[in-house]
HTML snippet that shows the backbone in 3Dmol.js (N, CA, C, O; Angstrom):
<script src="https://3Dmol.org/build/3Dmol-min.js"></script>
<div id="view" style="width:600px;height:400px;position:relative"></div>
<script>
const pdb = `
ATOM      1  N   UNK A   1       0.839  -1.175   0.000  1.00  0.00           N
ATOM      2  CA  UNK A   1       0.000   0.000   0.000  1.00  0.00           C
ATOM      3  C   UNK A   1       0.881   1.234   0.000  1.00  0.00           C
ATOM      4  O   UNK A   1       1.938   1.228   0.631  1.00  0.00           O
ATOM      5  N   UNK A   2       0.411   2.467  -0.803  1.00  0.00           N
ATOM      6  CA  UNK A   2       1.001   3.692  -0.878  1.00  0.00           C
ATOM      7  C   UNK A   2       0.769   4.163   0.489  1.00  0.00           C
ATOM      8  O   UNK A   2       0.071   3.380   1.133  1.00  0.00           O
ATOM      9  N   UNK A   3       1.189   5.331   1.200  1.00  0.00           N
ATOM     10  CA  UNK A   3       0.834   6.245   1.756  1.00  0.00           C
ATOM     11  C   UNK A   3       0.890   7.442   0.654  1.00  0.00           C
ATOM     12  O   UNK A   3       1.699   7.720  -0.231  1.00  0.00           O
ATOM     13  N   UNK A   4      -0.302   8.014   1.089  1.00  0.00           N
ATOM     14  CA  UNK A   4      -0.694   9.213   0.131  1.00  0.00           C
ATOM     15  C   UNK A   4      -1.022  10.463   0.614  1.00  0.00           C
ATOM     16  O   UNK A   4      -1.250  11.463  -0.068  1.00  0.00           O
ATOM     17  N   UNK A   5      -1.043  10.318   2.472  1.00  0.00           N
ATOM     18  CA  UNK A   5      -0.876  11.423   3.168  1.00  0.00           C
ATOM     19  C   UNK A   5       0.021  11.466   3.955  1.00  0.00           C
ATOM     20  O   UNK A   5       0.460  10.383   4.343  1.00  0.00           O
ATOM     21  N   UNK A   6       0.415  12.289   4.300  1.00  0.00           N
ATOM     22  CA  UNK A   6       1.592  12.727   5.362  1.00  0.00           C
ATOM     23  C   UNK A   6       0.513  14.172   6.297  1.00  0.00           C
ATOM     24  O   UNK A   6      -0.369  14.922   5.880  1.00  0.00           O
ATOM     25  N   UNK A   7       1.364  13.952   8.073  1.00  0.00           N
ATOM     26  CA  UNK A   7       0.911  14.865   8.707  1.00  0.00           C
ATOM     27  C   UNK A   7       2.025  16.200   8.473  1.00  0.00           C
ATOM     28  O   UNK A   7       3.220  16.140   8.187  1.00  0.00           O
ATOM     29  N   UNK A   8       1.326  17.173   8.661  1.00  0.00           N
ATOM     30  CA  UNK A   8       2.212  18.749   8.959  1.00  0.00           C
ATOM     31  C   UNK A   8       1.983  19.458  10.292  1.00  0.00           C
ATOM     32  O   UNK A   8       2.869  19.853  11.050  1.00  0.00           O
ATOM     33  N   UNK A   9       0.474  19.574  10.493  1.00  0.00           N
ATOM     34  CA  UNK A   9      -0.037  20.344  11.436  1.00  0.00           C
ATOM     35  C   UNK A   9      -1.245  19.191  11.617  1.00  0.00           C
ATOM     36  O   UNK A   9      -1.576  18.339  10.793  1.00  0.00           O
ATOM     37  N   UNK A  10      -1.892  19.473  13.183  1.00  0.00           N
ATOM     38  CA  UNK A  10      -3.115  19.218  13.667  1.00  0.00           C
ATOM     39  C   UNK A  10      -4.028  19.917  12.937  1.00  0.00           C
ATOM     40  O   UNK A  10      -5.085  19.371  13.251  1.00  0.00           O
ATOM     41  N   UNK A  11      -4.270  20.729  12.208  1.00  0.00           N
ATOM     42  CA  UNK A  11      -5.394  20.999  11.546  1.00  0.00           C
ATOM     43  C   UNK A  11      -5.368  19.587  10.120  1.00  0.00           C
ATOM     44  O   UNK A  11      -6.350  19.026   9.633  1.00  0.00           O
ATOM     45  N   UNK A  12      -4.233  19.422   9.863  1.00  0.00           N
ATOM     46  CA  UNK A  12      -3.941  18.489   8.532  1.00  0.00           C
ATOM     47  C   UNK A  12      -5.035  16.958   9.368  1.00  0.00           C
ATOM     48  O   UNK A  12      -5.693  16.273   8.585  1.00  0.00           O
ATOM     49  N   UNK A  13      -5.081  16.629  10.836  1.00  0.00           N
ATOM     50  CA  UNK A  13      -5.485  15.233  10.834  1.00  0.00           C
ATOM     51  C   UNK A  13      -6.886  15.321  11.571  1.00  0.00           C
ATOM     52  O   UNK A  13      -7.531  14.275  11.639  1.00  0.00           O
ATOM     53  N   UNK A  14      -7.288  16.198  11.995  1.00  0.00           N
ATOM     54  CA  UNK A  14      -8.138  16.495  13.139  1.00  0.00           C
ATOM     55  C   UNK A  14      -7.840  15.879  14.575  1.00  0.00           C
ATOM     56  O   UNK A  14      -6.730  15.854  15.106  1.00  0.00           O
ATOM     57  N   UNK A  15      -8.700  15.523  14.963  1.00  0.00           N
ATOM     58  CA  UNK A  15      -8.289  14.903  16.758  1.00  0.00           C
ATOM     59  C   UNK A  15      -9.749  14.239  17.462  1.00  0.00           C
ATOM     60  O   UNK A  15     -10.920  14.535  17.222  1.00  0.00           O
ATOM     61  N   UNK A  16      -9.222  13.309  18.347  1.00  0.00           N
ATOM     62  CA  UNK A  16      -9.879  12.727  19.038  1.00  0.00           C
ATOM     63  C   UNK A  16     -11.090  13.047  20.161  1.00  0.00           C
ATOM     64  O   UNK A  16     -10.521  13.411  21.191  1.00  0.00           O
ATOM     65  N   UNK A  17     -12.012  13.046  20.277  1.00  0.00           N
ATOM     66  CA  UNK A  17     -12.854  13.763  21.325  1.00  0.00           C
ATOM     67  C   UNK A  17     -13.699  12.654  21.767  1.00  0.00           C
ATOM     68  O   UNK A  17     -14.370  11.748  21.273  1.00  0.00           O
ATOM     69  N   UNK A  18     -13.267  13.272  23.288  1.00  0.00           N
ATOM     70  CA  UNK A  18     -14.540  12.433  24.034  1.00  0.00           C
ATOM     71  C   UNK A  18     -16.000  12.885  24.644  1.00  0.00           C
ATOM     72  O   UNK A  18     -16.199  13.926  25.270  1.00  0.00           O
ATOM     73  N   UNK A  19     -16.823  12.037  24.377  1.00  0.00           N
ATOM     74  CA  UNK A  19     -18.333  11.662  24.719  1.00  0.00           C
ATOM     75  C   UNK A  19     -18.762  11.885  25.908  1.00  0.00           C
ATOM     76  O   UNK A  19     -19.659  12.721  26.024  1.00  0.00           O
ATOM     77  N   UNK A  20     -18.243  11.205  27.118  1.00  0.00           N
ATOM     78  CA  UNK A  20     -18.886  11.341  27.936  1.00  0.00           C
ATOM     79  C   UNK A  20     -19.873  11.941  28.623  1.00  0.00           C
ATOM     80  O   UNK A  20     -20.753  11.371  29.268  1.00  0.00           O
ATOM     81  N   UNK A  21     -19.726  13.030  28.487  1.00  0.00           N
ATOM     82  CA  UNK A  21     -20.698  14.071  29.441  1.00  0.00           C
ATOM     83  C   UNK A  21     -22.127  13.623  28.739  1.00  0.00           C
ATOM     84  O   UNK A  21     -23.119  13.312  29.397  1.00  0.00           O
ATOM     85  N   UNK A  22     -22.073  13.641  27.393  1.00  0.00           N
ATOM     86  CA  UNK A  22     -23.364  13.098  26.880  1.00  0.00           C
ATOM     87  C   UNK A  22     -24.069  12.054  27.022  1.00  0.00           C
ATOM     88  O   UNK A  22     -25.298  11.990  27.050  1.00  0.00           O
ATOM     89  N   UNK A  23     -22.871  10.726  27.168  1.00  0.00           N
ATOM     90  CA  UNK A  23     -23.079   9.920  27.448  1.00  0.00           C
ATOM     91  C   UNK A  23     -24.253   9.729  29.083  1.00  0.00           C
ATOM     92  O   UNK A  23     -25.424   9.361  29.177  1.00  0.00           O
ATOM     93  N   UNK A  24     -23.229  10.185  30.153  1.00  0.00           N
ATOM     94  CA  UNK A  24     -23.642  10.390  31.492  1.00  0.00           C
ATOM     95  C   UNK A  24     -24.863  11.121  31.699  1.00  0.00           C
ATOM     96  O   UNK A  24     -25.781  10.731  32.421  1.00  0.00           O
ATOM     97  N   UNK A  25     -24.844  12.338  30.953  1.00  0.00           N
ATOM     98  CA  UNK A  25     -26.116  12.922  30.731  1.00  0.00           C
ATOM     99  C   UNK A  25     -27.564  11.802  30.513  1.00  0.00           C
ATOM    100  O   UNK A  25     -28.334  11.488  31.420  1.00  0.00           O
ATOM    101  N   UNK A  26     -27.627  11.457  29.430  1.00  0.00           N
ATOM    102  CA  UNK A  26     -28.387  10.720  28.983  1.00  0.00           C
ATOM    103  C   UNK A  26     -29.146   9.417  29.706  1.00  0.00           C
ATOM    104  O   UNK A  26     -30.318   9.049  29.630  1.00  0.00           O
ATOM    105  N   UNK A  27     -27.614   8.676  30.691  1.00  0.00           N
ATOM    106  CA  UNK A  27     -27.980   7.899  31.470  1.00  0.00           C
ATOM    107  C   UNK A  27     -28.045   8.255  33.033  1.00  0.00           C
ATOM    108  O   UNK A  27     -28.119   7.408  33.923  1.00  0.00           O
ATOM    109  N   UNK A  28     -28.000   9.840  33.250  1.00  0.00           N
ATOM    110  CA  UNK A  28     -28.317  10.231  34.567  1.00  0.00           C
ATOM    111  C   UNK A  28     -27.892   9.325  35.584  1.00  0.00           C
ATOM    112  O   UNK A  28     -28.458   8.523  36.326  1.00  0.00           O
ATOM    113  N   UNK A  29     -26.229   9.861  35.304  1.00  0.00           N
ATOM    114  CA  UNK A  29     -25.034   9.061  35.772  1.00  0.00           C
ATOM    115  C   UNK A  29     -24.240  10.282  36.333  1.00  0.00           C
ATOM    116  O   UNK A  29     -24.054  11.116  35.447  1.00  0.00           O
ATOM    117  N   UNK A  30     -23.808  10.573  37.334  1.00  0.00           N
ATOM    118  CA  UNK A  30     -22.900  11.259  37.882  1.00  0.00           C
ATOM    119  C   UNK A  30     -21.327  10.995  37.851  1.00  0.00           C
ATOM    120  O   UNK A  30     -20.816   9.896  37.635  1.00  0.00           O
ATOM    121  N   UNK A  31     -20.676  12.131  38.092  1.00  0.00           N
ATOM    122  CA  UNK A  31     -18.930  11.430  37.628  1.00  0.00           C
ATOM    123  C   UNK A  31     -18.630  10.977  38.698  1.00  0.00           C
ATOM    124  O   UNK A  31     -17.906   9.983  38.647  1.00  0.00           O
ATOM    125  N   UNK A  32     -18.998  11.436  39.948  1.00  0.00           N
ATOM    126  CA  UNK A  32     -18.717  10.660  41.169  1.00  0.00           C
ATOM    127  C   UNK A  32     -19.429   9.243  41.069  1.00  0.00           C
ATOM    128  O   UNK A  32     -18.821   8.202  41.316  1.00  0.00           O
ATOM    129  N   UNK A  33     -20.342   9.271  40.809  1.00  0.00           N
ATOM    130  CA  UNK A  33     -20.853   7.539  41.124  1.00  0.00           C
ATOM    131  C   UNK A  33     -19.895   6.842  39.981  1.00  0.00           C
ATOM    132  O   UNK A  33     -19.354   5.762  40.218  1.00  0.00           O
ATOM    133  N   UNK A  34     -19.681   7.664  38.478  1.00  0.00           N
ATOM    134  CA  UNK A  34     -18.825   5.803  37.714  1.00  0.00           C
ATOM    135  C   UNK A  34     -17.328   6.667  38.389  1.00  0.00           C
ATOM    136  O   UNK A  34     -16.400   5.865  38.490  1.00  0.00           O
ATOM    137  N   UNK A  35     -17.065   7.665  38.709  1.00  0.00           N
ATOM    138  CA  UNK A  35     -15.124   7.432  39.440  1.00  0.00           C
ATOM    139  C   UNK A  35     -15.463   6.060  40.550  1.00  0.00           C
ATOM    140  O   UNK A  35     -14.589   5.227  40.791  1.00  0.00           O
ATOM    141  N   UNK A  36     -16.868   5.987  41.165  1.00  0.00           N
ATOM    142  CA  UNK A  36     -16.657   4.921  42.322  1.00  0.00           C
ATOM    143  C   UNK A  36     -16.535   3.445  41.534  1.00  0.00           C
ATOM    144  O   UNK A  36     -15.795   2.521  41.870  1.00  0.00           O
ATOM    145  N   UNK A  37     -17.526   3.473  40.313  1.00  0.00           N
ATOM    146  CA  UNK A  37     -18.107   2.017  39.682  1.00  0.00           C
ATOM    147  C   UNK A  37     -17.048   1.641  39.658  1.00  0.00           C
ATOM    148  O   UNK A  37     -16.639   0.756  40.409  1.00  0.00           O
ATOM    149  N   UNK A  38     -15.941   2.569  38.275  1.00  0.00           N
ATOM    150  CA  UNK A  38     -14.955   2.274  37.491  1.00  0.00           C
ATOM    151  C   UNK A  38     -13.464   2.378  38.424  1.00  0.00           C
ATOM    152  O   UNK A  38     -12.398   2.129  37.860  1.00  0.00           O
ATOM    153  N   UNK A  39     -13.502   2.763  39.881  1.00  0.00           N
ATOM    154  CA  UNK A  39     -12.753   2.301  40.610  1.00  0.00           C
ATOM    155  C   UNK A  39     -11.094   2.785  39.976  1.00  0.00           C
ATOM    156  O   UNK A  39     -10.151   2.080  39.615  1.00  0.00           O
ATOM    157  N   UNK A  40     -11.315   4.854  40.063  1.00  0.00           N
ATOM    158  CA  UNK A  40     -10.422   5.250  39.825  1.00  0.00           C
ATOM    159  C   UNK A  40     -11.038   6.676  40.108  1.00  0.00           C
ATOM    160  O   UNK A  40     -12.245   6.902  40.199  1.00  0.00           O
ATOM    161  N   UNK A  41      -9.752   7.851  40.268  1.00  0.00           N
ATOM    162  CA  UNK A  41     -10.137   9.088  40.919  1.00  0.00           C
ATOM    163  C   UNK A  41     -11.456   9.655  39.962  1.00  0.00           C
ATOM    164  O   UNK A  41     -12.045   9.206  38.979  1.00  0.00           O
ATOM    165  N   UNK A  42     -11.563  10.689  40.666  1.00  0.00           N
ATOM    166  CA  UNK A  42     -12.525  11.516  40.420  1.00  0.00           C
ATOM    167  C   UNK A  42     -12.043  12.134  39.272  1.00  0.00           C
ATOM    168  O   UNK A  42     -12.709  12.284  38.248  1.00  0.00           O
ATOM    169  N   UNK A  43     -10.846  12.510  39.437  1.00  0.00           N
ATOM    170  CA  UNK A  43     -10.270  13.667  38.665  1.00  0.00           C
ATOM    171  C   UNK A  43     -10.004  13.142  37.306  1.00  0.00           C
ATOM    172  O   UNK A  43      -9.987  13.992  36.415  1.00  0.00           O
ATOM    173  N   UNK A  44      -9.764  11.745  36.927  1.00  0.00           N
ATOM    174  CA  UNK A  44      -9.777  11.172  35.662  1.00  0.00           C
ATOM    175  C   UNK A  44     -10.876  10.879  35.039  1.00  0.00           C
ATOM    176  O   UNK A  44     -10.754  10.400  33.911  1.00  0.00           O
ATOM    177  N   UNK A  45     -12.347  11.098  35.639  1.00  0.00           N
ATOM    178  CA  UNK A  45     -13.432  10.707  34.711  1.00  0.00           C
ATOM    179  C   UNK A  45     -13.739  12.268  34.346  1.00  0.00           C
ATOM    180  O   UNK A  45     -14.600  12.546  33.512  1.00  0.00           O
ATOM    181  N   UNK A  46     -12.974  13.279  35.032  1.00  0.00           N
ATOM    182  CA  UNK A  46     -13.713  14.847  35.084  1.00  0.00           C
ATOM    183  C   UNK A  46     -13.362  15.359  33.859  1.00  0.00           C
ATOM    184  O   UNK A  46     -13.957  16.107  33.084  1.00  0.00           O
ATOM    185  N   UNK A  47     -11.691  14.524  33.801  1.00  0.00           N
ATOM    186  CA  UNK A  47     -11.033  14.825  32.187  1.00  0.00           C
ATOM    187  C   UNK A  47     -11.633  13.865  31.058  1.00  0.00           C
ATOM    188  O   UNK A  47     -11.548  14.085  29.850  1.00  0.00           O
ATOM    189  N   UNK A  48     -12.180  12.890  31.585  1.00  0.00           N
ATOM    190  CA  UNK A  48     -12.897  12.001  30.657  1.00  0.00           C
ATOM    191  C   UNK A  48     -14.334  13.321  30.189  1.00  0.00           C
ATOM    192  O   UNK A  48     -14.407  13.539  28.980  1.00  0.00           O
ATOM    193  N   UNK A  49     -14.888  13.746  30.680  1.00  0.00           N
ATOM    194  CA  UNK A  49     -16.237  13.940  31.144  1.00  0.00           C
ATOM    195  C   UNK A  49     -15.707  15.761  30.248  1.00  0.00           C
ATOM    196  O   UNK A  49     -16.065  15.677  29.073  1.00  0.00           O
ATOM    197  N   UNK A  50     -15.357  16.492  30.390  1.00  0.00           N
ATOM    198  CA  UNK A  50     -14.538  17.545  30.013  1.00  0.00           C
ATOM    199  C   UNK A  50     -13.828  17.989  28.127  1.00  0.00           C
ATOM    200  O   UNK A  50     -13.513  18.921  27.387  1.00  0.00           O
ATOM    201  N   UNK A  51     -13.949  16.293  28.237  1.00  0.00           N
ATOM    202  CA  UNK A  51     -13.300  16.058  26.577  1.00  0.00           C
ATOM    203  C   UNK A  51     -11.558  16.690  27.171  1.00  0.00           C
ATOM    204  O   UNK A  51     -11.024  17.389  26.311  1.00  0.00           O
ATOM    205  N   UNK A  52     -10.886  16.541  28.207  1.00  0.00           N
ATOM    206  CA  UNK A  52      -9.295  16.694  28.060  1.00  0.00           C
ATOM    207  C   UNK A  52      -8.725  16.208  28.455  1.00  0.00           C
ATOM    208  O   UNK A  52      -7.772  16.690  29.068  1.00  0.00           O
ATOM    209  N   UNK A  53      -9.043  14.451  28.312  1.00  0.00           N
ATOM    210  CA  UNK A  53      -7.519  13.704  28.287  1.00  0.00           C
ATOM    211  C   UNK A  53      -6.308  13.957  27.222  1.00  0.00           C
ATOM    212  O   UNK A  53      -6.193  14.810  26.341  1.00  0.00           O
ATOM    213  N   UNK A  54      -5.897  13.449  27.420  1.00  0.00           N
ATOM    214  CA  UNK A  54      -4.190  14.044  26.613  1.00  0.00           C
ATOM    215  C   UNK A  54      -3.945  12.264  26.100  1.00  0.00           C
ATOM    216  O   UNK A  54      -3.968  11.724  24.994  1.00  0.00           O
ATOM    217  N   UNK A  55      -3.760  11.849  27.211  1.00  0.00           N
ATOM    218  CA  UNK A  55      -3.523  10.547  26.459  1.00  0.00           C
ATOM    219  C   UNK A  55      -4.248   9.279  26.854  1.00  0.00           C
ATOM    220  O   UNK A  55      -4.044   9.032  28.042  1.00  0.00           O
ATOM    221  N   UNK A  56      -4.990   8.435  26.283  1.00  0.00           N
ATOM    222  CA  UNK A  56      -5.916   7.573  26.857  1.00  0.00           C
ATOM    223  C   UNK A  56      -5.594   6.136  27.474  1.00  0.00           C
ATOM    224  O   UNK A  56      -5.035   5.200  26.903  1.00  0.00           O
ATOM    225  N   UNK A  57      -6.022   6.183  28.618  1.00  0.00           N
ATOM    226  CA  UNK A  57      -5.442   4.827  28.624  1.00  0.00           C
ATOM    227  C   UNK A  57      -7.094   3.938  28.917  1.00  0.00           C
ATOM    228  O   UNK A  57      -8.154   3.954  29.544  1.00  0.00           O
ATOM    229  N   UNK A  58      -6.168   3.144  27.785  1.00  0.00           N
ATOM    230  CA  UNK A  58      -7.531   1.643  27.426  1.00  0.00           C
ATOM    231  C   UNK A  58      -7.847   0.821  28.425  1.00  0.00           C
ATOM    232  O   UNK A  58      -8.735  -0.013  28.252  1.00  0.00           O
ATOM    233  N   UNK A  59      -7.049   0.940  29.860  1.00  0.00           N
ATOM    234  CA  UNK A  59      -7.901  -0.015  31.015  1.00  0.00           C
ATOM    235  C   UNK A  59      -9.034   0.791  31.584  1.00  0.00           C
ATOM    236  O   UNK A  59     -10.003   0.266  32.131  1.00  0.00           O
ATOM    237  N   UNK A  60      -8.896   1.926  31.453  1.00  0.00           N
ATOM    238  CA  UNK A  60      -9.878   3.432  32.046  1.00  0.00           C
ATOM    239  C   UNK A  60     -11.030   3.060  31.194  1.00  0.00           C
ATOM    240  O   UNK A  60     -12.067   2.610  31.681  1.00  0.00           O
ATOM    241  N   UNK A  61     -10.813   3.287  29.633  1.00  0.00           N
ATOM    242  CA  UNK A  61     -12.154   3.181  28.875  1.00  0.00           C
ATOM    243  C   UNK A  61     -12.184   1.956  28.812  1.00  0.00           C
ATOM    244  O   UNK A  61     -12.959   1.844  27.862  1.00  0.00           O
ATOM    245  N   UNK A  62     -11.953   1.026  29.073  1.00  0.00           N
ATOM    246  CA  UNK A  62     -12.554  -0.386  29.112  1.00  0.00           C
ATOM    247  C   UNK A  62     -13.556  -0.249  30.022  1.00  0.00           C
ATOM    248  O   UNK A  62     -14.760  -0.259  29.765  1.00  0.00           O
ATOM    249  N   UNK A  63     -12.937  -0.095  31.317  1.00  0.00           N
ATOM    250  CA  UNK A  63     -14.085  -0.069  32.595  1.00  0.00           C
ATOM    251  C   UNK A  63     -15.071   1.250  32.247  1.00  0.00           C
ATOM    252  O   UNK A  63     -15.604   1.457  33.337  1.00  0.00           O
ATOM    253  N   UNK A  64     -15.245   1.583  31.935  1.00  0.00           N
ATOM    254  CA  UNK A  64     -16.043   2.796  31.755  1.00  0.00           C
ATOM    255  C   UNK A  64     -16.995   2.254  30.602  1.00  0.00           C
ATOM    256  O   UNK A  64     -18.121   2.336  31.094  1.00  0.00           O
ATOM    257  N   UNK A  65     -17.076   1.895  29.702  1.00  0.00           N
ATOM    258  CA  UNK A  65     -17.289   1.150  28.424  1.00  0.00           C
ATOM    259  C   UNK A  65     -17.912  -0.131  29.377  1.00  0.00           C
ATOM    260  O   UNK A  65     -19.114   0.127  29.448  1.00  0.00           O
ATOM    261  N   UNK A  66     -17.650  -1.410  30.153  1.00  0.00           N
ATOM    262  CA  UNK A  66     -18.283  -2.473  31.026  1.00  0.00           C
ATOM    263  C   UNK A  66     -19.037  -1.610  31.945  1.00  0.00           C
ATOM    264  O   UNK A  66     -20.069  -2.231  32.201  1.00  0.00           O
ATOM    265  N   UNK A  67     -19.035  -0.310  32.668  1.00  0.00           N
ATOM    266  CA  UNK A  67     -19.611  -0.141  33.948  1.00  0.00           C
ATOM    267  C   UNK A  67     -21.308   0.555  33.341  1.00  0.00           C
ATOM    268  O   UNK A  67     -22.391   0.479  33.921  1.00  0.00           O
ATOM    269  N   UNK A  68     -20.938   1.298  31.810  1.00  0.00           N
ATOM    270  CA  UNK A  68     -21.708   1.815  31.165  1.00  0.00           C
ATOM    271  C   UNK A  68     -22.552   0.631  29.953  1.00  0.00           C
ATOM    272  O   UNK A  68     -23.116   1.155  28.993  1.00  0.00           O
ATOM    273  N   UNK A  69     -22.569  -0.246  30.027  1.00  0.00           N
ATOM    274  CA  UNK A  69     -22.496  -0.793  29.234  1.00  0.00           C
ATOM    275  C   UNK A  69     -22.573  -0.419  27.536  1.00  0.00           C
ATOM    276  O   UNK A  69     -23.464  -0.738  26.749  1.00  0.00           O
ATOM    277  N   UNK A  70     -21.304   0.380  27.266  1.00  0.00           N
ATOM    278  CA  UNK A  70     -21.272   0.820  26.239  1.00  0.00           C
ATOM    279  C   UNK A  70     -20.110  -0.033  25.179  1.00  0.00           C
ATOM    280  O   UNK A  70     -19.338  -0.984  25.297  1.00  0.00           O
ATOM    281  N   UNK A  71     -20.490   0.886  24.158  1.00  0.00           N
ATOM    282  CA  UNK A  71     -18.859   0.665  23.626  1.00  0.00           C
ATOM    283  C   UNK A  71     -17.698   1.790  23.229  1.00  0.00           C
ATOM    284  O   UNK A  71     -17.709   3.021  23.188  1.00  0.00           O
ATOM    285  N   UNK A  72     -16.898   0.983  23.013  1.00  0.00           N
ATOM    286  CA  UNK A  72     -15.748   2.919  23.241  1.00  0.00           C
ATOM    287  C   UNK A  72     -16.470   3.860  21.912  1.00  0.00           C
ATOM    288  O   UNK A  72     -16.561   5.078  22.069  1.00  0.00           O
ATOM    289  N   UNK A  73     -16.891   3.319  20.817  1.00  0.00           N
ATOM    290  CA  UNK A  73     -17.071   4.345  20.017  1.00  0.00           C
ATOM    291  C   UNK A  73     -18.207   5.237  20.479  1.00  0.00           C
ATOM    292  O   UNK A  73     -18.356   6.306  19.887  1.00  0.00           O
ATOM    293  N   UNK A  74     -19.142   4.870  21.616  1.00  0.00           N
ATOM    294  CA  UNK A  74     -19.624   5.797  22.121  1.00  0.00           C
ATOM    295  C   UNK A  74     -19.508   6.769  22.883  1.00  0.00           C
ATOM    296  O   UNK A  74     -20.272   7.704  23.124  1.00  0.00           O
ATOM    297  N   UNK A  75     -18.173   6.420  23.382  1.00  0.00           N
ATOM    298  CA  UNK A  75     -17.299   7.439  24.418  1.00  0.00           C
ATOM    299  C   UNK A  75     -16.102   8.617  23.601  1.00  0.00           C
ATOM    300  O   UNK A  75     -15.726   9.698  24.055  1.00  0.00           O
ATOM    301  N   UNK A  76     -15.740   8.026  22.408  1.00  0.00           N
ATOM    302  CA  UNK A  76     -14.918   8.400  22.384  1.00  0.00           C
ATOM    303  C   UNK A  76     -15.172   8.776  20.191  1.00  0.00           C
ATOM    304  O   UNK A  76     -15.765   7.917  19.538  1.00  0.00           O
ATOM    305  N   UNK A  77     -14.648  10.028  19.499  1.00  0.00           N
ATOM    306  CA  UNK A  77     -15.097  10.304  18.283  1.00  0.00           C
ATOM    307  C   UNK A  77     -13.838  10.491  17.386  1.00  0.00           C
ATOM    308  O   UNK A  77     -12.880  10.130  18.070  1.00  0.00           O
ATOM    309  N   UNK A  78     -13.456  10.859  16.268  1.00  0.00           N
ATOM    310  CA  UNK A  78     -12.683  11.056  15.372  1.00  0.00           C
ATOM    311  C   UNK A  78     -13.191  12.265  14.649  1.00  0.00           C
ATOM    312  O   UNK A  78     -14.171  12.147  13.913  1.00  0.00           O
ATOM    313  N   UNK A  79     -12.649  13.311  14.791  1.00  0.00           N
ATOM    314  CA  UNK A  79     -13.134  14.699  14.081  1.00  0.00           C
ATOM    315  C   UNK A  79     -12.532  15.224  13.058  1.00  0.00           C
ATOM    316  O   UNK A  79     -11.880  16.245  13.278  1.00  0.00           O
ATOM    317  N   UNK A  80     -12.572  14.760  11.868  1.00  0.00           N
ATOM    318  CA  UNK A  80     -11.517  15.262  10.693  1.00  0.00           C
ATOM    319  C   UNK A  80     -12.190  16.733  10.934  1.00  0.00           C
ATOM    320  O   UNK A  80     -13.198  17.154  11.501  1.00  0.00           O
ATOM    321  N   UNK A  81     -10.816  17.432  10.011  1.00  0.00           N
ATOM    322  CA  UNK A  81     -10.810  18.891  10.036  1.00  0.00           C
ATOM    323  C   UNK A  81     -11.123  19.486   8.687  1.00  0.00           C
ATOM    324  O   UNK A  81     -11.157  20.708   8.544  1.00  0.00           O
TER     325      UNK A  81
END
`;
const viewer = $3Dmol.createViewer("view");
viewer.addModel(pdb, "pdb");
viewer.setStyle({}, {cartoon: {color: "spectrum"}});
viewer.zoomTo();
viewer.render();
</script>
């Protein structure tokens, strides 16, 4: 296979965004009750919940994804630019 794009800038790929708040919304879910479900701080579902993680880690959205019974593409989007 060719590659036929190359990156320059973040506007060239778009970026990742997360769901949550909508998610939680919807299922009238608080960030304190899944930080307790998903059995990790507060302060990492707030950046979940916020759209500003930086970098994701897949045991976080796993449990979050099982506690919600979701799947990550509902948590988490791809935003070309």
């Amino acid at each position: 296979m060719k590659i036929t794009k190359s990156v320059i800038a973040m506007n060239d790929y778009g970026a990742i965004k997360t769901n949550l708040k909508e998610v939680l919304d919807n299922k009238n879910i608080s960030r304190y009750e899944l930080s307790k479900a998903v059995n990790t701080r507060f302060e990492v579902i707030t950046k979940w919940y916020n759209n500003e993680v930086e970098k994701m880690d897949l045991d976080v959205l796993a449990r979050i994804c099982y506690v919600l019974d979701c799947e990550p593409s509902d948590i988490i989007k791809y935003e070309k630019r």
